[in-house]
C-alpha positions as CSV (number, residue, x, y, z in Angstrom):
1,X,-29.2,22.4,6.0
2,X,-32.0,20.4,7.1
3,X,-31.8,16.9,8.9
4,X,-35.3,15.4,7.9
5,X,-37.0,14.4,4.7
6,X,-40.2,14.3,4.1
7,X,-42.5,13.6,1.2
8,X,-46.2,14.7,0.9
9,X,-48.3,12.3,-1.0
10,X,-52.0,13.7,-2.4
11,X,-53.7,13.8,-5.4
12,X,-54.8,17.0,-5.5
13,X,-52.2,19.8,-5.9
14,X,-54.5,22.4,-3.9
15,X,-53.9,20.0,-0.8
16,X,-50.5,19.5,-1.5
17,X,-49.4,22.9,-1.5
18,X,-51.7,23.8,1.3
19,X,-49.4,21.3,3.5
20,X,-46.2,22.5,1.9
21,X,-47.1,26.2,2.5
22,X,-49.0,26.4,6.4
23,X,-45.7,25.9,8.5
24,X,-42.4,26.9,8.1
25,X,-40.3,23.7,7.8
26,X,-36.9,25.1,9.0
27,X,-38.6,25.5,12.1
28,X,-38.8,21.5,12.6
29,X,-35.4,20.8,11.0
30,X,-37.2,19.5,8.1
31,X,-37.2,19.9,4.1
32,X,-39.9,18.7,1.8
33,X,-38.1,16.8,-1.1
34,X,-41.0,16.2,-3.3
35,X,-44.7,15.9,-3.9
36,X,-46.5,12.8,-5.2
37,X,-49.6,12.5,-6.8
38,X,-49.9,9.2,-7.0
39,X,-48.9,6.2,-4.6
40,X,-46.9,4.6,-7.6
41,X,-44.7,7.9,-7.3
42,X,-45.0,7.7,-3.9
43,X,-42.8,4.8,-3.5
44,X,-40.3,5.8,-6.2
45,X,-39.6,9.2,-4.4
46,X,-39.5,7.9,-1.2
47,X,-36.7,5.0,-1.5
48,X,-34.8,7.5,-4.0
49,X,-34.3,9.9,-1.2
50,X,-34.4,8.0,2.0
51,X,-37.1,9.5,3.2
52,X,-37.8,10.3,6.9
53,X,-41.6,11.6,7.2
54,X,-44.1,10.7,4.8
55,X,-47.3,12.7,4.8
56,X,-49.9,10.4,3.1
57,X,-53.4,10.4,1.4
58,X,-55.6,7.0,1.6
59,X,-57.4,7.3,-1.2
60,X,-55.1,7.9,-4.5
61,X,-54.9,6.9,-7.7
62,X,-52.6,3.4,-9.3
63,X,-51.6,2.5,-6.0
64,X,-53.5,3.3,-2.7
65,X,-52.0,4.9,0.5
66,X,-52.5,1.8,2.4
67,X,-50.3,0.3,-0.3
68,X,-47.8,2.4,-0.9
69,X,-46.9,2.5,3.5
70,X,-46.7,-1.0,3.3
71,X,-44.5,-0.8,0.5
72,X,-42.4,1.8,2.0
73,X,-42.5,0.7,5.3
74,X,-40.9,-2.5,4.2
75,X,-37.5,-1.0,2.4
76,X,-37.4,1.9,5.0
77,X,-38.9,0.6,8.3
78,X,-37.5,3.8,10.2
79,X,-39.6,6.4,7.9
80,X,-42.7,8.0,10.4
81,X,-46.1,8.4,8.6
82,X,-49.1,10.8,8.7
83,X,-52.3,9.6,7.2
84,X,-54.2,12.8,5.4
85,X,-57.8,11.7,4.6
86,X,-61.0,12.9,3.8
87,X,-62.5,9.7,5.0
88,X,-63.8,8.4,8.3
89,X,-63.4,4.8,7.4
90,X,-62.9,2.1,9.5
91,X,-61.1,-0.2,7.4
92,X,-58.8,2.3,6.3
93,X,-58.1,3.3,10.1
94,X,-57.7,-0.4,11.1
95,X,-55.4,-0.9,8.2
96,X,-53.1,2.3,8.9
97,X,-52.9,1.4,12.7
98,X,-51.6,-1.8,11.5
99,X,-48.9,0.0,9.8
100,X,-48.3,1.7,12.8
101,X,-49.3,5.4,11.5
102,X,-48.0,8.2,13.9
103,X,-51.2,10.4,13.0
104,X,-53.8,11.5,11.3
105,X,-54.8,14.9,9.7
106,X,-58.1,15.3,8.1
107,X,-59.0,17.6,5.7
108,X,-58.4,20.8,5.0
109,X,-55.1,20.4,7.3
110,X,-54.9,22.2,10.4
111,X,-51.7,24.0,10.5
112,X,-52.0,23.5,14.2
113,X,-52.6,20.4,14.3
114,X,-49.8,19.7,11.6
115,X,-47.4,21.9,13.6
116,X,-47.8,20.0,17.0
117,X,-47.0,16.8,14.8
118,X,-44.1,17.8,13.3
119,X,-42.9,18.9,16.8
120,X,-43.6,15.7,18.0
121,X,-41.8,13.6,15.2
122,X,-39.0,15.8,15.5
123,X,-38.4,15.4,19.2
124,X,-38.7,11.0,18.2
125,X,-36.2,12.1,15.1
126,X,-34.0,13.1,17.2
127,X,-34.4,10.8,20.4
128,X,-33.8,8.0,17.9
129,X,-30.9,10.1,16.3
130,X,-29.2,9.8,20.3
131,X,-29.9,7.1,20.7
132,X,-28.0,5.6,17.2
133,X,-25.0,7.8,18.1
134,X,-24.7,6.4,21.5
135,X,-25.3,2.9,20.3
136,X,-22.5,3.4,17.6
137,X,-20.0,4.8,20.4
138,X,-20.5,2.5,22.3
139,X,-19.9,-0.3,19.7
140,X,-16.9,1.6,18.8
141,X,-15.5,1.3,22.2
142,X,-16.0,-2.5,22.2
143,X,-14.6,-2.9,19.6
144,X,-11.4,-0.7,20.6
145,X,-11.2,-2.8,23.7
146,X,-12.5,-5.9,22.4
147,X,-9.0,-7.7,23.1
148,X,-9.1,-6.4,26.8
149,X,-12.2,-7.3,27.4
150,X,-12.1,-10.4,26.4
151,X,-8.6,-11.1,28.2
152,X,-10.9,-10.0,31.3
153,X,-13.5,-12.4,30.6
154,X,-11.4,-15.3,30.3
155,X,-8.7,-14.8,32.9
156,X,-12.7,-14.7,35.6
157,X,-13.9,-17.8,33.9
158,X,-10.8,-20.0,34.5
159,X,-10.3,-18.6,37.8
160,X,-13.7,-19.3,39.2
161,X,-14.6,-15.7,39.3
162,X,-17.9,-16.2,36.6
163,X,-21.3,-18.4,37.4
164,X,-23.5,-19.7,34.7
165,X,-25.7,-17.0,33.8
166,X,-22.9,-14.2,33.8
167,X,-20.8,-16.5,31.5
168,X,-23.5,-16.7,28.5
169,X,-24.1,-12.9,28.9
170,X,-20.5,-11.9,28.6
171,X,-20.1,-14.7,26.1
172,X,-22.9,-13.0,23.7
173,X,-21.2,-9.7,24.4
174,X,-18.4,-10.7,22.9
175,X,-19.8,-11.9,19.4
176,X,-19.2,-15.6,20.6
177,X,-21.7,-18.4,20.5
178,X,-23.9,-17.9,24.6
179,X,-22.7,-22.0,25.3
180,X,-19.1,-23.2,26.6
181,X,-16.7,-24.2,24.1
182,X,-16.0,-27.9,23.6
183,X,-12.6,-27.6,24.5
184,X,-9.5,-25.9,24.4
185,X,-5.8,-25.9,23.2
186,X,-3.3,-24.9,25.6
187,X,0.0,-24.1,24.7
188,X,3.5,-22.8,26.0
189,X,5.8,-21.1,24.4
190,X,9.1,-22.2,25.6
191,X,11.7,-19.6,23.8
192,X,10.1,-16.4,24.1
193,X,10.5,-15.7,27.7
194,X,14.3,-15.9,28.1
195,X,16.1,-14.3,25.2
196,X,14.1,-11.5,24.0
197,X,13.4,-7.8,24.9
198,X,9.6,-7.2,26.1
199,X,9.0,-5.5,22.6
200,X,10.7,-8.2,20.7
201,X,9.2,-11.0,22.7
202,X,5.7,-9.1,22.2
203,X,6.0,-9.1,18.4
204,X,7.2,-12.8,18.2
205,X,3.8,-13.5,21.0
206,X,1.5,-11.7,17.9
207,X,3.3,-14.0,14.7
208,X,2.5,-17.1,17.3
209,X,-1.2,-16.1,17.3
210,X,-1.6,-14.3,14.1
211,X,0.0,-17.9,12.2
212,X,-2.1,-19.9,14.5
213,X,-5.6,-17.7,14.0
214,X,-4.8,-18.3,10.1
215,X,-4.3,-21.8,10.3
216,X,-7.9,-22.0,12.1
217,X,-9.9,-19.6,10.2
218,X,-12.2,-22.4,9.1
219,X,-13.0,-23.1,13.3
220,X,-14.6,-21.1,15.7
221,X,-12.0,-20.5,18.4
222,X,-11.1,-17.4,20.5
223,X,-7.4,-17.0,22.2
224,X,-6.7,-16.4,25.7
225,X,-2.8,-15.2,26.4
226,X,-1.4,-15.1,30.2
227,X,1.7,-14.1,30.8
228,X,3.1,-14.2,27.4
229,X,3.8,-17.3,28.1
230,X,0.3,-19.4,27.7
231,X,-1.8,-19.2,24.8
232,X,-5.5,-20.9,25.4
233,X,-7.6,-21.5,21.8
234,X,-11.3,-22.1,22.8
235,X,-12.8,-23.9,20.2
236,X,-16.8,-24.4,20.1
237,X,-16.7,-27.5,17.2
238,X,-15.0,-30.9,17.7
239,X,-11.6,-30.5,18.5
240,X,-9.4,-33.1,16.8
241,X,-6.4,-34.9,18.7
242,X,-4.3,-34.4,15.9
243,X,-5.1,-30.3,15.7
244,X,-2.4,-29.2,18.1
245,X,0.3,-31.3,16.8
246,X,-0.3,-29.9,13.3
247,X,-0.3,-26.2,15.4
248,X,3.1,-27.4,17.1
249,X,4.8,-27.9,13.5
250,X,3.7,-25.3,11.7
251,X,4.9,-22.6,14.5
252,X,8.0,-24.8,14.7
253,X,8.6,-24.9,10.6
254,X,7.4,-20.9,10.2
255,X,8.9,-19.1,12.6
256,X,11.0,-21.3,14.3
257,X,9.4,-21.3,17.7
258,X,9.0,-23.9,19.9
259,X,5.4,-24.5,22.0
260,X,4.3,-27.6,23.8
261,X,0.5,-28.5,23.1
262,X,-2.0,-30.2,25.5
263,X,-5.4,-30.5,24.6
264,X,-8.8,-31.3,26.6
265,X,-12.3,-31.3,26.4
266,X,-14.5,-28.6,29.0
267,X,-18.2,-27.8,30.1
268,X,-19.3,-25.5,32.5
269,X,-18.8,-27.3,35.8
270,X,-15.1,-28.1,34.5
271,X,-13.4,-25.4,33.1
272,X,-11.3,-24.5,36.1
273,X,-10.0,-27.5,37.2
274,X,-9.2,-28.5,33.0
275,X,-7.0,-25.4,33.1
276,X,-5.4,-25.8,35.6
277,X,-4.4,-29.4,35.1
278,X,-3.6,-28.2,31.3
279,X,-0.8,-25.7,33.1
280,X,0.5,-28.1,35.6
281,X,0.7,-30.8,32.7
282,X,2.5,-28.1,30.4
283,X,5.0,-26.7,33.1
284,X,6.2,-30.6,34.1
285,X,6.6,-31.3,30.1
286,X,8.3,-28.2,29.4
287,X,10.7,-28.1,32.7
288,X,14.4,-27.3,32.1
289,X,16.9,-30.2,33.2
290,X,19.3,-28.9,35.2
291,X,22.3,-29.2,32.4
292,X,19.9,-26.7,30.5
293,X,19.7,-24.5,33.2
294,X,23.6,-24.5,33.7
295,X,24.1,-24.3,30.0
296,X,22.3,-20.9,29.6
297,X,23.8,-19.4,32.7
298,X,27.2,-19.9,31.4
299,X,26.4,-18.6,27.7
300,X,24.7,-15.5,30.0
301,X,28.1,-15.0,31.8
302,X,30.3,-16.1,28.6
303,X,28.5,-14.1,25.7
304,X,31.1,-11.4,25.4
305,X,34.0,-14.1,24.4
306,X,34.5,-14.7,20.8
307,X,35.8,-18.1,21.4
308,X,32.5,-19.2,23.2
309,X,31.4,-22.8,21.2
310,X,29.3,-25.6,22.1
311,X,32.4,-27.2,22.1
312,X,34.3,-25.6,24.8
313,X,30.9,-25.4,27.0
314,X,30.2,-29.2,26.9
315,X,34.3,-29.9,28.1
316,X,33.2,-26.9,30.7
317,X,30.0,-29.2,31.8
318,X,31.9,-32.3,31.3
319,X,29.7,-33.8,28.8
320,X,29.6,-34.5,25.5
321,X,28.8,-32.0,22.8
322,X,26.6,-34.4,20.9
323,X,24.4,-35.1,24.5
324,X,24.5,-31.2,25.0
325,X,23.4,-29.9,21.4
326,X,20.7,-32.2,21.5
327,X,19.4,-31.6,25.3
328,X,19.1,-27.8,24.8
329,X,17.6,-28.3,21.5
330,X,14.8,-30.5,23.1
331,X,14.3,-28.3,26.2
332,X,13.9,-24.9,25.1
333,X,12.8,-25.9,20.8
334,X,16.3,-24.1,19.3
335,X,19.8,-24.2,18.6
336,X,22.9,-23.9,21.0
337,X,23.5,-21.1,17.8
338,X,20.5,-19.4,17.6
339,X,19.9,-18.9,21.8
340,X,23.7,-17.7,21.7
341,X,23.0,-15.2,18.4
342,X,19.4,-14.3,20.7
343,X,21.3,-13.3,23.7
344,X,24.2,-11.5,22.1
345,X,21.8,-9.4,19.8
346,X,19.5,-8.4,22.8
347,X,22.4,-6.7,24.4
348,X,23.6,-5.3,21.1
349,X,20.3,-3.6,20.8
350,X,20.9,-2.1,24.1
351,X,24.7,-0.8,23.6
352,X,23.6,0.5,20.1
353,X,21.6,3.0,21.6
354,X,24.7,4.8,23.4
355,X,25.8,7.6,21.0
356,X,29.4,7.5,22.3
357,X,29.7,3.9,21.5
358,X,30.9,3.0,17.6
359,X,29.4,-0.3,15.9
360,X,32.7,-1.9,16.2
361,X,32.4,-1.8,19.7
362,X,29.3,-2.8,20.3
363,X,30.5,-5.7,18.0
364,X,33.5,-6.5,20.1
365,X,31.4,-6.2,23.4
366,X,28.6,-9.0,22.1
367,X,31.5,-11.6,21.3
368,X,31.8,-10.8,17.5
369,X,35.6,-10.1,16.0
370,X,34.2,-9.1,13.0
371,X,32.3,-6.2,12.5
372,X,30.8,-7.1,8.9
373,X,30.0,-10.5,10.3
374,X,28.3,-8.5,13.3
375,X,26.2,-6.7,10.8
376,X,25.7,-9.7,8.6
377,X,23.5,-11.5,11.5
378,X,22.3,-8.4,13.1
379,X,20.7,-7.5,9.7
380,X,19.3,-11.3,9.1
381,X,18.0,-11.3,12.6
382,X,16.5,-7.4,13.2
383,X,15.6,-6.7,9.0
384,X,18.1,-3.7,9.0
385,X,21.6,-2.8,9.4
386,X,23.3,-2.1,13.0
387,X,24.1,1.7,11.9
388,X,20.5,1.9,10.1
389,X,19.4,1.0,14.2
390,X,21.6,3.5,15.8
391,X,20.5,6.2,13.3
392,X,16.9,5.4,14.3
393,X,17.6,5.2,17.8
């Protein structure tokens, strides 16, 4: 099958078929669609079938050639043409150059001269026909790696790595405005990092960003995530004081997940120092007292006892259980319950994978008497049953 179209346009059917018949068209990878006789059908044929080469009189009948190339040119600026005249007029030939005409045959056509064309327009067909390919590849690629990339990008500009000019070019690269955003939102998660398995923790990290891209779809913003832990929103509009609280409560009120906010304004000469004092203010805020701390190492050496409560940990700390629910609540954004269900789950996930283990024991090793309570959270927390995740497994 033949890649290229083309369309010869006369008004006299001896010339027409003279062109159609001196060459073999195979030979160039092309197929003559249709003839026109008139520059009216000219344009109709073309734009009906895409046309790629359009061989074209000056002088025809309801519409002109100069005409009809403008005409075509317009809806299919890609398409190559060939002026065939009769004429050695000088308007006409300042007209078609504007037009940007490949060539000109003069009649009776040359089958030469018509060959060495047609090779030539070919070789350009097929240059441009590379070039597309590569061009669409490549795009592909970027688009593959877009995240990574971008991750790239932003972990050099907040470290210092990037100047001025390189900043705008990578900035354009990555479909982003070529100016610094106004500022940024910087936020830590404080949950994730301490009671889930890497590929639990990374599928919580993606409903973090997926809920927060959603809730600023209306804002131009791109995210920058280090270590799981920080997620940066660049935003290149006004960046309300009020934003990041709204941000804090709806992660906090959807899926339960608890992220400190600090928010600041940034130009070029600033960036690296704004991030940095955005970390340091973010680590001090979100800092573990050391009851915390002590709390979670004994629910980490204590998970396995049924009898484990807030109760009997806040007699163990000698303080009050009131004082204690509500510390580790503030410090790490959830519930004495749900960091205790967290931790036992994360090691059930691990002893349900041993075949020579039953689900009753796994139960009674993660601090649960009951099995059908076992199940009960285990299917609330993971969306299926414990013997639906060892049959999986």
């Amino acid at each position: 099958m033949s890649k290229w179209k083309v369309l010869i346009a006369d008004d006299e059917y001896i010339i027409r078929d003279g062109i159609r018949s001196c060459v073999d068209w195979l030979d160039f990878d092309m197929e003559v669609i249709g003839e026109a006789e008139d520059g009216e059908e000219a344009i109709e044929l073309a734009l009906e079938h895409n046309i790629d080469i359009l061989l074209v009189d000056l002088n025809m009948p309801i519409v002109n050639g100069i005409t009809a190339m403008k005409t075509i040119k317009k809806k299919l600026p890609q398409c190559h043409m060939v002026v065939i005249t009769g004429y050695d007029d000088f308007k006409y030939a300042q007209e078609a150059i504007r037009i940007q005409v490949e060539d000109y045959l003069l009649k009776p056509v040359n089958p030469t001269k018509l060959a060495n064309i047609l090779t030539e327009l070919k070789n350009k067909l097929e240059k441009k026909e590379r070039e597309d390919n590569y061009l669409e590849l490549a795009s592909t690629q970027v688009q593959k790696n877009h995240e990574q990339l971008s991750h790239r990008f932003f972990s050099d500009w907040v470290e210092g790595r990037l100047v001025g000019d390189d900043i705008e070019e990578q900035l354009q690269f990555l479909d982003l405005p070529d100016h610094p955003p106004e500022g940024f939102i910087m936020m830590k998660w404080i949950e994730g990092h301490n009671f889930f398995e890497e590929a639990e923790r990374q599928k919580q990290l993606e409903a973090i960003k997926h809920l927060l891209a959603d809730n600023l779809s209306n804002r131009l913003h791109a995210f920058f995530i280090e270590k799981s832990q920080f997620i940066t929103i660049f935003l290149w509009k006004e960046v309300p004081s009020d934003l990041a609280k709204k941000l804090e409560i709806q992660v906090q009120e959807t899926l339960d997940q608890h992220i400190n906010s600090y928010v600041t304004l940034i130009d070029l000469s600033n960036i690296v120092t704004r991030y940095k004092e955005a970390k340091q203010e973010l680590n001090q805020h979100s800092q573990f007292s050391p009851l915390v701390k002590q709390s979670l190492d004994y629910m980490q050496e204590h998970y396995q006892d049924p009898n484990l409560t807030l109760e009997s940990m806040a007699e163990k700390l000698h303080v009050s259980t009131v004082y204690l629910s509500k510390i580790i609540k503030q410090d790490l954004g959830a519930s004495y319950v749900k960091i205790l269900t967290d931790m036992r789950l994360r090691v059930a996930k691990k002893l349900l994978k041993n075949r020579d283990l039953s689900i009753r024991e796994v139960s009674e090793r993660v601090g649960y008497d009951s099995q059908h309570y076992f199940s009960t959270i285990f299917k609330k927390a993971v969306g299926i049953t414990p013997k639906q995740f060892k049959q999986q497994m």
